[in-house]
MOPAC internal coordinates of N, CA, C and O (Angstrom, degrees):
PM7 1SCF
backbone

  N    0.0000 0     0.00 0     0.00 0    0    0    0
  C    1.4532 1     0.00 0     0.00 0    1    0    0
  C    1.5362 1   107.06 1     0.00 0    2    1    0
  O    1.2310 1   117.45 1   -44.12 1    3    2    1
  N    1.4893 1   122.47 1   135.88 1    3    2    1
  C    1.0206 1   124.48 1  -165.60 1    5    3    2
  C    1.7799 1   109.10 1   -98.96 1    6    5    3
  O    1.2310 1   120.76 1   -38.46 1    7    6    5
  N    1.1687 1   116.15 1   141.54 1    7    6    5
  C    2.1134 1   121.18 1   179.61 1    9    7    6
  C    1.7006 1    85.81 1   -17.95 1   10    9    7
  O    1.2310 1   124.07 1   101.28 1   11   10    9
  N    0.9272 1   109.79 1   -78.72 1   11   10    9
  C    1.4338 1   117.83 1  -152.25 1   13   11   10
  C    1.6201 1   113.92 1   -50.18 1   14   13   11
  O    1.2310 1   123.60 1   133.44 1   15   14   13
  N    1.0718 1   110.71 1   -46.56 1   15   14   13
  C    1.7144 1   124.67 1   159.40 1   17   15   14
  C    1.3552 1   111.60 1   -47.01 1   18   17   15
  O    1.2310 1   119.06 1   133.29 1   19   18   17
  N    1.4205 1   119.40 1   -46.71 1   19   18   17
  C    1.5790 1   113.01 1  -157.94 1   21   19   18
  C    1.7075 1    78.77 1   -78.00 1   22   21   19
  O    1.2310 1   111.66 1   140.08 1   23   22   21
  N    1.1920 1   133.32 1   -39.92 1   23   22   21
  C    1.4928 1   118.16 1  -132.00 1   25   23   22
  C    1.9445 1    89.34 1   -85.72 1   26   25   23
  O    1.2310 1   126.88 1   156.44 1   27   26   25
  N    1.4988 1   104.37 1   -23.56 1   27   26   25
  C    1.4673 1   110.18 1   179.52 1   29   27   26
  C    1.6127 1   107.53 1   -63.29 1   30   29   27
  O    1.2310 1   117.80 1   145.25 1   31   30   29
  N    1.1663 1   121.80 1   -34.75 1   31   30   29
  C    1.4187 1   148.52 1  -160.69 1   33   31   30
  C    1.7107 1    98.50 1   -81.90 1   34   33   31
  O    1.2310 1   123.06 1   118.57 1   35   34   33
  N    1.3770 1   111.74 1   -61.43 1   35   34   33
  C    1.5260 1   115.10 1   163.03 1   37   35   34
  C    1.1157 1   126.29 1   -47.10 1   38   37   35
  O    1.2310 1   113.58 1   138.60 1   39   38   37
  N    1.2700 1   129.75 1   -41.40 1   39   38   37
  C    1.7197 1   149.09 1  -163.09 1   41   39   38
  C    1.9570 1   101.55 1   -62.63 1   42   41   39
  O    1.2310 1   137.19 1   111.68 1   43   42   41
  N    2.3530 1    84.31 1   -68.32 1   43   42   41
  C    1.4338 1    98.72 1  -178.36 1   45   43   42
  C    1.5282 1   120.46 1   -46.52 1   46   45   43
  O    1.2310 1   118.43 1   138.40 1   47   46   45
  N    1.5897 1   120.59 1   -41.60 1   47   46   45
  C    1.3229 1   144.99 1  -169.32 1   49   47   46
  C    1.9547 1   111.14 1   -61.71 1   50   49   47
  O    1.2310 1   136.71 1   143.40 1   51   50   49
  N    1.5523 1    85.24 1   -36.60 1   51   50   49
  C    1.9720 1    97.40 1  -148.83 1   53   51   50
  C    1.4291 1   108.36 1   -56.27 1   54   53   51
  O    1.2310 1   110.98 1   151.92 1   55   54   53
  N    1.6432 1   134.57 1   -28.08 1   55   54   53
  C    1.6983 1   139.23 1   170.59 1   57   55   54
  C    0.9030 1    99.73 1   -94.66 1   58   57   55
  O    1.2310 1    98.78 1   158.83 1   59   58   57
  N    1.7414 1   155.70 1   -21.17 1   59   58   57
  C    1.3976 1   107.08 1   150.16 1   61   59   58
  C    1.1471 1   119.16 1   -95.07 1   62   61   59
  O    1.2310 1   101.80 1  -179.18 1   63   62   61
  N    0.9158 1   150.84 1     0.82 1   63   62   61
  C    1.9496 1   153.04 1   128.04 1   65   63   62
  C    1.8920 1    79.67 1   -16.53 1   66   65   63
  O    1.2310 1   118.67 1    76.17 1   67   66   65
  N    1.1972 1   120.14 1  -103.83 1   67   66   65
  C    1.6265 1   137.42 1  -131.37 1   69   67   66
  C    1.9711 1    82.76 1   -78.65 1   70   69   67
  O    1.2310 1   105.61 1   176.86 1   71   70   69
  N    1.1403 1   144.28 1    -3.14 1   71   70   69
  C    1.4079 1   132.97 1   147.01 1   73   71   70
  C    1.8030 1   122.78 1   -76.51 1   74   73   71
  O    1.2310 1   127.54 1   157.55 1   75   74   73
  N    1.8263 1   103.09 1   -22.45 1   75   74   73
  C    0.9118 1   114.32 1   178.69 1   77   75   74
  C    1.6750 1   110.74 1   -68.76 1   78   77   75
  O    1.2310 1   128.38 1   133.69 1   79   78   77
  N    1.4437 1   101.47 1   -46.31 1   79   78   77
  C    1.1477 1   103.45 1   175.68 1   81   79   78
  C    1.5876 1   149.14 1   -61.56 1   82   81   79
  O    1.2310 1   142.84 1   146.62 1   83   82   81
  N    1.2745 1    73.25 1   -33.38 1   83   82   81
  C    1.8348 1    98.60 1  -176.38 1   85   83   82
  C    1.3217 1    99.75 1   -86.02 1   86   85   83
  O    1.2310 1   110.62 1   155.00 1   87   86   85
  N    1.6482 1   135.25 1   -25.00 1   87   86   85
  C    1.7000 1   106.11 1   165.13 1   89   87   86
  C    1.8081 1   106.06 1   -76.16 1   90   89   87
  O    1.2310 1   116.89 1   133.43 1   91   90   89
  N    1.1346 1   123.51 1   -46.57 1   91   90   89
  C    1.0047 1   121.14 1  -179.77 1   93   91   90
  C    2.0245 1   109.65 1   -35.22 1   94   93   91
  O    1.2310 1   125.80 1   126.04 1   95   94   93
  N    1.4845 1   106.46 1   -53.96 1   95   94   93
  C    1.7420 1   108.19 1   174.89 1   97   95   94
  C    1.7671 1    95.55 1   -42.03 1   98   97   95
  O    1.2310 1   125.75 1   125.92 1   99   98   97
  N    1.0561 1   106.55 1   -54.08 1   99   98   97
  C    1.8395 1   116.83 1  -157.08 1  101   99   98
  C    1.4235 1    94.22 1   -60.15 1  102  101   99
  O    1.2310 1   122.32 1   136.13 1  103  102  101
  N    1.2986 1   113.16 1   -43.87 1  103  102  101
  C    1.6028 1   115.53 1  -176.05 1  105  103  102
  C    1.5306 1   119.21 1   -66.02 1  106  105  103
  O    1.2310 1   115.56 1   146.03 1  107  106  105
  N    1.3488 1   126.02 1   -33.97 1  107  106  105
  C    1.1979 1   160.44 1   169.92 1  109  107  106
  C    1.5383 1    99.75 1   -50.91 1  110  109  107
  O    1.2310 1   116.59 1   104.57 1  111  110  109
  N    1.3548 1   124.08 1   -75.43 1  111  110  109
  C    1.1106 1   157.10 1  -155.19 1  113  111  110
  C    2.1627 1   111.40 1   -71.12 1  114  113  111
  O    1.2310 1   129.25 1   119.01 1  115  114  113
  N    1.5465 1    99.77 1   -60.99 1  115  114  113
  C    1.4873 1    95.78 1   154.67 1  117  115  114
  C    1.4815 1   121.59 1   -71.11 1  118  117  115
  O    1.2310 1   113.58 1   155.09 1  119  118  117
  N    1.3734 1   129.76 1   -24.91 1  119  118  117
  C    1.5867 1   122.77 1  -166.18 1  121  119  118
  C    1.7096 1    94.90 1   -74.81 1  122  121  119
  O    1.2310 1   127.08 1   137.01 1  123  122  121
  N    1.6417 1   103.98 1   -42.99 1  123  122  121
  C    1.7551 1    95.29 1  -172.46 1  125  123  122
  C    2.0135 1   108.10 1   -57.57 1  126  125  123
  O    1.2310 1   129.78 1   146.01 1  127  126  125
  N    1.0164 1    98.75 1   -33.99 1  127  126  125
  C    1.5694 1   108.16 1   169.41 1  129  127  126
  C    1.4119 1   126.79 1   -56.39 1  130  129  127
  O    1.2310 1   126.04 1   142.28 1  131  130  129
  N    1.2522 1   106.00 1   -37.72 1  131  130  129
  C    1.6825 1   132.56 1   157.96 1  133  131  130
  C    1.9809 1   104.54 1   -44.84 1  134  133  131
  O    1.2310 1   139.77 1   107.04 1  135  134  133
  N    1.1831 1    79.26 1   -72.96 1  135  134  133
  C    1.8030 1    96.97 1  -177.31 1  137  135  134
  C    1.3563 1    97.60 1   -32.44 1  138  137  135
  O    1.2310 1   114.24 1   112.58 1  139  138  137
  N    1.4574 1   128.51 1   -67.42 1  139  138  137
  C    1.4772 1   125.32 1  -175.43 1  141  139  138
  C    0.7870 1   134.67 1   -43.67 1  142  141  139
  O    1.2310 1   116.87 1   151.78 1  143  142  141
  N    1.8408 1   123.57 1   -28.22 1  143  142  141
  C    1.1451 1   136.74 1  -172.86 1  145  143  142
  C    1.5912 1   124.93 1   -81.43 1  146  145  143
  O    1.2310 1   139.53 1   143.45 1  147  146  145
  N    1.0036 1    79.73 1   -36.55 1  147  146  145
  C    2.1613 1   100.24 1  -158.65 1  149  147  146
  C    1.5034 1    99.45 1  -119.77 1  150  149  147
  O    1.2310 1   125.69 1   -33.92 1  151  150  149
  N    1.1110 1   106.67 1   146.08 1  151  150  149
  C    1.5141 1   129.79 1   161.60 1  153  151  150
  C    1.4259 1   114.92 1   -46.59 1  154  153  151
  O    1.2310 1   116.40 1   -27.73 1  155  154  153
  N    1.4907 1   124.45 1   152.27 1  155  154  153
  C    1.1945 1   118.46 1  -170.97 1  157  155  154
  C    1.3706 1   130.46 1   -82.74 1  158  157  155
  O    1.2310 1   134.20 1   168.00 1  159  158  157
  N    1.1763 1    90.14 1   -12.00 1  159  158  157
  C    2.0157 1   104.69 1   169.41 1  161  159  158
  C    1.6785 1    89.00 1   -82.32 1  162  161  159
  O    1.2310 1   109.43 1   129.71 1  163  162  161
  N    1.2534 1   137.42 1   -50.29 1  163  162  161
  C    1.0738 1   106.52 1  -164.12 1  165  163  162
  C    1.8227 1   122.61 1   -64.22 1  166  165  163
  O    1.2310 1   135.39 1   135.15 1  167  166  165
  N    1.8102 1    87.82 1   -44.85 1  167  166  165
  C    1.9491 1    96.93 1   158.49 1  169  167  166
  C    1.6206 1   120.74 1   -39.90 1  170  169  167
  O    1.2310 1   121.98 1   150.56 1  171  170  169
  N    0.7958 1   113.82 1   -29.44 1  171  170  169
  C    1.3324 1   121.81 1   175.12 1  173  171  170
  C    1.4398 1   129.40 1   -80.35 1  174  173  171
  O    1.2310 1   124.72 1   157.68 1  175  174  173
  N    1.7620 1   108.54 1   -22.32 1  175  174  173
  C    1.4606 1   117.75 1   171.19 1  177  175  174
  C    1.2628 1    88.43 1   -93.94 1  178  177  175
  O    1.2310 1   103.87 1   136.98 1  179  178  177
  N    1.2417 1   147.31 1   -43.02 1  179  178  177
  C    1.2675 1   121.25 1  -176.40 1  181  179  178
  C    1.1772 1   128.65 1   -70.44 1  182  181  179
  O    1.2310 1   107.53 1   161.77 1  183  182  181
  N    1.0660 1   140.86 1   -18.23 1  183  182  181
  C    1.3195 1   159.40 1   172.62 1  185  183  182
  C    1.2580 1   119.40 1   -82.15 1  186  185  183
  O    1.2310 1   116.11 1   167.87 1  187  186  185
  N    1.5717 1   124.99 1   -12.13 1  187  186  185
  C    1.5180 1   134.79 1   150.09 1  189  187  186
  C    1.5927 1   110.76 1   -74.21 1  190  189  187
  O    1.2310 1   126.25 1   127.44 1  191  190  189
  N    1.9101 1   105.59 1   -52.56 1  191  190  189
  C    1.5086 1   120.38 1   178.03 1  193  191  190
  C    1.5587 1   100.21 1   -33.48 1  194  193  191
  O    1.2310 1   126.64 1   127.21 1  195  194  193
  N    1.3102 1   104.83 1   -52.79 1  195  194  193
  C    1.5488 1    94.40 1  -148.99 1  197  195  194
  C    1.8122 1   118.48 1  -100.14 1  198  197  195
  O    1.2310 1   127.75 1   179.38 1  199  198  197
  N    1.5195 1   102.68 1    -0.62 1  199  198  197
  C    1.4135 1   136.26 1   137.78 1  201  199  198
  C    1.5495 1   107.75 1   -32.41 1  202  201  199
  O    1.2310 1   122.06 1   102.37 1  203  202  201
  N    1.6490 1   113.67 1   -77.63 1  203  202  201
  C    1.4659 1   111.55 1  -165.48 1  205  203  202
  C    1.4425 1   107.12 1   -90.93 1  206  205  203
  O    1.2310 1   120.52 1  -141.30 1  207  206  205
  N    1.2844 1   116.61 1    38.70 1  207  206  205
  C    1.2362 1   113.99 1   177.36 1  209  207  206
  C    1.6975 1   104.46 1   -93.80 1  210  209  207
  O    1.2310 1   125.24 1   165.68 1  211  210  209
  N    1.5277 1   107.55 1   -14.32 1  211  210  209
  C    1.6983 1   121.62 1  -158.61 1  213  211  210
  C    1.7981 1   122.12 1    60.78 1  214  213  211
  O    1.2310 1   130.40 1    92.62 1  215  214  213
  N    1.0430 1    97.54 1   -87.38 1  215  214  213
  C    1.5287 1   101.92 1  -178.87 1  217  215  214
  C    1.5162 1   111.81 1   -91.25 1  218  217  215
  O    1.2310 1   117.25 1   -55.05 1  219  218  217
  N    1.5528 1   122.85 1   124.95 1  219  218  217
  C    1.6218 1   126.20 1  -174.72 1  221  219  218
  C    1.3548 1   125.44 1  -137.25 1  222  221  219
  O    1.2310 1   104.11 1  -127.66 1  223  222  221
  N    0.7565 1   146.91 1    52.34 1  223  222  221
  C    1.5953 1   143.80 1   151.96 1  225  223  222
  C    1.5894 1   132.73 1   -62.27 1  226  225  223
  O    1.2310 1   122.57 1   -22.62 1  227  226  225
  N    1.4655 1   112.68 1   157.38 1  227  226  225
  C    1.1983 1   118.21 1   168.11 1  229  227  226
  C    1.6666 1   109.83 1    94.04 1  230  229  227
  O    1.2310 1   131.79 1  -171.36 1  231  230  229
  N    1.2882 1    94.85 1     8.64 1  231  230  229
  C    1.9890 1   103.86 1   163.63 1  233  231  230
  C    1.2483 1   106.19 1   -17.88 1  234  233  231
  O    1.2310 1   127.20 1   -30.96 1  235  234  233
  N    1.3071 1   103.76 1   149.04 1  235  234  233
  C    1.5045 1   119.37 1   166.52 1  237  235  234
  C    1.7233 1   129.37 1   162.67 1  238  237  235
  O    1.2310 1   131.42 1   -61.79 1  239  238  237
  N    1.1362 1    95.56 1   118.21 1  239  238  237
  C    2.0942 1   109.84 1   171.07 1  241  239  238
  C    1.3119 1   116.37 1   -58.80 1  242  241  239
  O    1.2310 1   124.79 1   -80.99 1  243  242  241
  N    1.6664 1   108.41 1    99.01 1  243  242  241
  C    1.6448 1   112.13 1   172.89 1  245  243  242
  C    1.6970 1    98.23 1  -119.65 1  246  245  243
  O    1.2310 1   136.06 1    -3.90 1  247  246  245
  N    1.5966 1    86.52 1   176.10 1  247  246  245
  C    1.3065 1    99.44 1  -177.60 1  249  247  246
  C    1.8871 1   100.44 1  -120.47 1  250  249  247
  O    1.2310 1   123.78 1  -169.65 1  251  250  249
  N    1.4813 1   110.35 1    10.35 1  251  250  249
  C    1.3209 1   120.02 1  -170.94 1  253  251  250
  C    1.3787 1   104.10 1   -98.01 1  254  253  251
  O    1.2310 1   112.66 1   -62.40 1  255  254  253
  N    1.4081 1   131.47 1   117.60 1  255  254  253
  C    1.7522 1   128.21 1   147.69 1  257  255  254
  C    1.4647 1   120.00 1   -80.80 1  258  257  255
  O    1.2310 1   117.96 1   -74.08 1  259  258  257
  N    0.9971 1   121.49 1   105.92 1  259  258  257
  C    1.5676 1   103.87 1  -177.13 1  261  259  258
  C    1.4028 1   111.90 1   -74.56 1  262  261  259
  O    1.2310 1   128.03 1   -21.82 1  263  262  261
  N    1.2855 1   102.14 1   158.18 1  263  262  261
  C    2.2650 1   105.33 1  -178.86 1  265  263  262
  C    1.1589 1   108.33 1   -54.97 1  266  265  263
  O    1.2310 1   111.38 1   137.83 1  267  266  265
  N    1.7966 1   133.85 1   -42.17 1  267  266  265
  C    1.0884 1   119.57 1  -141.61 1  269  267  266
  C    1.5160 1    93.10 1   -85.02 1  270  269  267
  O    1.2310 1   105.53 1  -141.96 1  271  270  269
  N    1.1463 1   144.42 1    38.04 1  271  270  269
  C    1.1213 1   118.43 1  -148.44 1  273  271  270
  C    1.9106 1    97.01 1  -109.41 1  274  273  271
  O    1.2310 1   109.70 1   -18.78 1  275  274  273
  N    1.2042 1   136.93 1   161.22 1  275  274  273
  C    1.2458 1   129.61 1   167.76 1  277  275  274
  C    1.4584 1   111.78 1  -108.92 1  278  277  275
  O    1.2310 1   118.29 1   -59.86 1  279  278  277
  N    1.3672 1   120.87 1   120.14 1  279  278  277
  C    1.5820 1   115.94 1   178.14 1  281  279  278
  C    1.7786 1    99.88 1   -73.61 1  282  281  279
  O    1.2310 1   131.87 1   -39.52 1  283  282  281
  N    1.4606 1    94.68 1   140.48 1  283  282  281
  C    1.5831 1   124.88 1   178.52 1  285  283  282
  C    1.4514 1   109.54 1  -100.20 1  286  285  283
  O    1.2310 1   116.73 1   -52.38 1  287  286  285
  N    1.3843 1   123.82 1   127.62 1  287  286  285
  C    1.5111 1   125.71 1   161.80 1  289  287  286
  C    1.4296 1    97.33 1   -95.06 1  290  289  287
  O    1.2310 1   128.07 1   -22.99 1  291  290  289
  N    0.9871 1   102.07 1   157.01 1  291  290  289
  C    1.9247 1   125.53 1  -137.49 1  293  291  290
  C    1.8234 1    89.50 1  -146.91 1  294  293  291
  O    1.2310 1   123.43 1   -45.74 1  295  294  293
  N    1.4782 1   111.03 1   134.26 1  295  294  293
  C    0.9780 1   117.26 1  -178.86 1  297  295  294
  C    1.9779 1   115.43 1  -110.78 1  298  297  295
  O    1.2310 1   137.55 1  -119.14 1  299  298  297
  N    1.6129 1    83.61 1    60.86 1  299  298  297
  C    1.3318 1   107.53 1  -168.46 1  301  299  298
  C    1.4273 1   130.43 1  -117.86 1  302  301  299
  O    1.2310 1   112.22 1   -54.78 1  303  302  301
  N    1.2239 1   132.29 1   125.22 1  303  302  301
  C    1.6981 1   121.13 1  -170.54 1  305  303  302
  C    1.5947 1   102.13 1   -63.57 1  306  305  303
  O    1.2310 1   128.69 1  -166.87 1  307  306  305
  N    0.7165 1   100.86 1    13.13 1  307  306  305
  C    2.1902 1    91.53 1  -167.74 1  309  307  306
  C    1.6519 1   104.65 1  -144.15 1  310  309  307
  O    1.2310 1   123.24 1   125.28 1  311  310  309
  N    1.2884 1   111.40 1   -54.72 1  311  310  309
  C    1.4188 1   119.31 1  -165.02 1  313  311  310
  C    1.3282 1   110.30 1   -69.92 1  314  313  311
  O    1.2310 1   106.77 1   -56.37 1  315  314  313
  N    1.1112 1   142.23 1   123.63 1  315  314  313
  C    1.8494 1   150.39 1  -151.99 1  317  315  314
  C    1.5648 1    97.42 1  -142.04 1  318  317  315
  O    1.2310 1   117.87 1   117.72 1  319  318  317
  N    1.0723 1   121.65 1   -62.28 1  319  318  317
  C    1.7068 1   117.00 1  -147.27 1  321  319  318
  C    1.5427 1    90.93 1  -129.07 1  322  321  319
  O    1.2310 1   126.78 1   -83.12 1  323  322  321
  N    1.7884 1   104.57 1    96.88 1  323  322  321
  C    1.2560 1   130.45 1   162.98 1  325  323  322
  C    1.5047 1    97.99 1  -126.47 1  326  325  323
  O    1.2310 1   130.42 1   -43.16 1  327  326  325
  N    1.7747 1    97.51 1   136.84 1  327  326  325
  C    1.4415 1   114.24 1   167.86 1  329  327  326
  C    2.0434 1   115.72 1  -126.52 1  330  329  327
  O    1.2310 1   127.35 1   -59.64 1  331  330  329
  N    1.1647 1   103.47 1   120.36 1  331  330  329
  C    1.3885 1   130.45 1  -167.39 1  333  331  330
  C    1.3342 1    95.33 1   -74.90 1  334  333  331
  O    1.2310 1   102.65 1   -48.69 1  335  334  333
  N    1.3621 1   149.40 1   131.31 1  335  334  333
  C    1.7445 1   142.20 1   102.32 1  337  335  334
  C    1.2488 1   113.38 1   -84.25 1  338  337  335
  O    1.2310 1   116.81 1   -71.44 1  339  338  337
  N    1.7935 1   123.68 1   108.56 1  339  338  337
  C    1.1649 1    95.04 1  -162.02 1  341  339  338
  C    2.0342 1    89.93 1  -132.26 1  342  341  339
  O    1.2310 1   131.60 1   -22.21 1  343  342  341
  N    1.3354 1    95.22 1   157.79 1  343  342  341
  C    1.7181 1    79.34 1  -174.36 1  345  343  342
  C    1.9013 1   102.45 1  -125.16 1  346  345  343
  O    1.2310 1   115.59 1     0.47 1  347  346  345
  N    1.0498 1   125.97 1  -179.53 1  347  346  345
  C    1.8598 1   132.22 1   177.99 1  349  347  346
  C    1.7681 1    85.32 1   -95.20 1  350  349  347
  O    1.2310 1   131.89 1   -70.17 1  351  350  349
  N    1.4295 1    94.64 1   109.83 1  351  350  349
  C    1.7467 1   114.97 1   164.55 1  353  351  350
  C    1.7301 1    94.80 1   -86.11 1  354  353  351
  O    1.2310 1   115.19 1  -114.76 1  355  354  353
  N    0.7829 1   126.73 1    65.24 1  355  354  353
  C    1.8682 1   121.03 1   160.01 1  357  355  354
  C    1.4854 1   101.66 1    46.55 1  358  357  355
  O    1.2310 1   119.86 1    44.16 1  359  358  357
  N    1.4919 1   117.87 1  -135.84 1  359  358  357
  C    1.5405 1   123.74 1  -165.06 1  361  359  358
  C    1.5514 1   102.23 1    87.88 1  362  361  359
  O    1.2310 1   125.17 1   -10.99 1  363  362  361
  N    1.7037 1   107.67 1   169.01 1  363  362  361
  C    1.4044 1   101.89 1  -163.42 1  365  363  362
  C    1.5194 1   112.70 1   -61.15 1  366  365  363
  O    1.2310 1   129.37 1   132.83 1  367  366  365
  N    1.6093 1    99.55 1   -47.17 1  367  366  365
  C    1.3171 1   134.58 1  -177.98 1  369  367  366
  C    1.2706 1   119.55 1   -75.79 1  370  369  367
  O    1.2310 1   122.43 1  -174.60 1  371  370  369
  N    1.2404 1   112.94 1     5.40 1  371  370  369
  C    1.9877 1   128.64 1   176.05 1  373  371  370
  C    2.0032 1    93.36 1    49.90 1  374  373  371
  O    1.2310 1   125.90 1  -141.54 1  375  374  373
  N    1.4836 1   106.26 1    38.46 1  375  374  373
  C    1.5831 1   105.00 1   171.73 1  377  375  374
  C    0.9796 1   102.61 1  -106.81 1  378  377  375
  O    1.2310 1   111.90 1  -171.11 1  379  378  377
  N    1.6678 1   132.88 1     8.89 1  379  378  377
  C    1.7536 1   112.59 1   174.11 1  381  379  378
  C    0.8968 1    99.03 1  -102.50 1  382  381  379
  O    1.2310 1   127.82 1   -21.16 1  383  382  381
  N    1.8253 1   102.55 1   158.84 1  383  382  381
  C    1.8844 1   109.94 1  -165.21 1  385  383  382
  C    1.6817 1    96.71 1  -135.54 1  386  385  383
  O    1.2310 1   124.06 1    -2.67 1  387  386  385
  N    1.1020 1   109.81 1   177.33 1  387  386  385
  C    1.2398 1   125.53 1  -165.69 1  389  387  386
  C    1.7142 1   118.69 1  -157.85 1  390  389  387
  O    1.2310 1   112.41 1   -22.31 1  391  390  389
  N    1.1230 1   131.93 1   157.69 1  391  390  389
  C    1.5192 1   118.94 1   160.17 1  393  391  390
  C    1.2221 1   101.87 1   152.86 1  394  393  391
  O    1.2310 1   122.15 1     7.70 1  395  394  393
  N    1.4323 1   113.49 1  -172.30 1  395  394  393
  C    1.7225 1   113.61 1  -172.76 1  397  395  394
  C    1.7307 1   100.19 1   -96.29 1  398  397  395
  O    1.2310 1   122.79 1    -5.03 1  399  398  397
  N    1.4374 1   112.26 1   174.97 1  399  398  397
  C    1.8067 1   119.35 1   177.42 1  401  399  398
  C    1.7531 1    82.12 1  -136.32 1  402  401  399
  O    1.2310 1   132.68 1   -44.64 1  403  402  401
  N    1.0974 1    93.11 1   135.36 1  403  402  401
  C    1.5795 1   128.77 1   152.26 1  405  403  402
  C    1.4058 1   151.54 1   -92.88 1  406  405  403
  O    1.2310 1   119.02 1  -137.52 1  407  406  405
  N    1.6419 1   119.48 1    42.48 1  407  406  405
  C    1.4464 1   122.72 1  -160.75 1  409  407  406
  C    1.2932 1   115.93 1   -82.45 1  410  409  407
  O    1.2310 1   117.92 1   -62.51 1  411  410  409
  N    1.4758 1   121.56 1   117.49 1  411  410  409
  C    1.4143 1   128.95 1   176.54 1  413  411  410
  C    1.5617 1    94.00 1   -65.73 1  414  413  411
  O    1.2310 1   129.28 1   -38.84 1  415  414  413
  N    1.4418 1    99.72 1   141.16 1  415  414  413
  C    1.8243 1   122.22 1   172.11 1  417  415  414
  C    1.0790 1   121.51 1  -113.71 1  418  417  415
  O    1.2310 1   118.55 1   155.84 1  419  418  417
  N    1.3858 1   120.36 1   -24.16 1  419  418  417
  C    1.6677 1   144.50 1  -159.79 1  421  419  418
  C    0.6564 1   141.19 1  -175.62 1  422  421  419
  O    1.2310 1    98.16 1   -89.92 1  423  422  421
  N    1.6229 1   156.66 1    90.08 1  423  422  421
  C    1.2881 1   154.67 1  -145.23 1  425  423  422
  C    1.7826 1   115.54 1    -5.44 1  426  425  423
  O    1.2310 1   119.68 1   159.28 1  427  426  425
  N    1.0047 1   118.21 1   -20.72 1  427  426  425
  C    1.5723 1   128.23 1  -165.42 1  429  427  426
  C    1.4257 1   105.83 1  -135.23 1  430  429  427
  O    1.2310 1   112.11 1   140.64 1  431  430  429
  N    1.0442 1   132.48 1   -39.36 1  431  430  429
  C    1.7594 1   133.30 1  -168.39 1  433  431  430
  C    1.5219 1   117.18 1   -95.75 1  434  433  431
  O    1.2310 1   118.80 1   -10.81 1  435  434  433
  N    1.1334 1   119.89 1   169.19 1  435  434  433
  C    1.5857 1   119.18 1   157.43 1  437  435  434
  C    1.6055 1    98.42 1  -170.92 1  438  437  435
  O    1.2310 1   129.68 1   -28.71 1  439  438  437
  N    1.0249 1    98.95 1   151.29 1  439  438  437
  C    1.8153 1   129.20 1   173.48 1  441  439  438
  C    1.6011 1   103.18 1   -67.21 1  442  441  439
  O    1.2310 1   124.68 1   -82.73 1  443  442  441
  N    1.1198 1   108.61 1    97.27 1  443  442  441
  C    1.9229 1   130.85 1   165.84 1  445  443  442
  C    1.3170 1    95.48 1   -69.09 1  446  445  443
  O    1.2310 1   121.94 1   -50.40 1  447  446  445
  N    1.6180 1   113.89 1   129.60 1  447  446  445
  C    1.7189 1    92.00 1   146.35 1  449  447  446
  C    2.3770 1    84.71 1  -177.48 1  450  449  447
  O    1.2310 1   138.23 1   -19.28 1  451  450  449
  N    1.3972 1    82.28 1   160.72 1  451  450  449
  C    1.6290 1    77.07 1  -151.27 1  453  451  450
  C    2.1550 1    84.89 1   -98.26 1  454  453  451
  O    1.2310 1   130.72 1   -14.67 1  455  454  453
  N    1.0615 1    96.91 1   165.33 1  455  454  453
  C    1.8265 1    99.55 1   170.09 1  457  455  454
  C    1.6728 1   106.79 1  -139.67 1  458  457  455
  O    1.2310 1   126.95 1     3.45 1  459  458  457
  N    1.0156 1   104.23 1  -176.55 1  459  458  457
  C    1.5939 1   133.70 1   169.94 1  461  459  458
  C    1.5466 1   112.95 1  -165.88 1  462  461  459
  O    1.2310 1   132.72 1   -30.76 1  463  462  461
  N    1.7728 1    93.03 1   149.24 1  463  462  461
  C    1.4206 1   109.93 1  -175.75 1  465  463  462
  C    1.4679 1   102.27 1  -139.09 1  466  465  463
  O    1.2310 1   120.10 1   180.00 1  467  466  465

């Protein structure tokens, strides 16, 4: 690849590089908040949860559950009160999914944050 290529290559790259980053800060930023809340086995199921979620952005501390939401049993020693909106993201096989996760932290809060698979 030639200077001029890479730097074309850098240019195209440089907002989602620095979008990449900045959910990751956000992600960073609510999980340490997480930590405060919950016990460490439970930090620890969440932090696998949201492991096999694959793709995750858009973290975030609300105090909002929305209705539509479906509670998930979780095959977890700690993790209890997960809520699913989840929708068919296309794929060849219309088997990839997508949607928001809902983890209560505290009588009032829960961990927002959207995935894809």
């Amino acid at each position: 690849m030639t200077k001029e290529e890479q730097k074309q290559w850098d240019d195209a790259y440089a907002p989602l590089i620095a979008h990449d980053k900045e959910q990751n800060d956000i992600k960073v930023k609510c999980l340490d908040y997480v930590k405060t809340q919950v016990s460490t086995e439970l930090y620890n199921d969440i932090i696998e949860y949201v492991k096999d979620c694959d793709f995750t952005d858009r973290f975030e501390i609300t105090e909002v559950k929305r209705n539509n939401k479906c509670k998930q049993s979780e095959a977890c020693d700690y993790l209890k009160e997960v809520w699913i909106d989840q929708y068919c993201n296309g794929g060849y096989f219309g088997d990839d999914f997508a949607g928001w996760v809902m983890i209560k932290i505290n009588k009032k809060e829960y961990l927002k944050f959207h995935y894809s698979m």
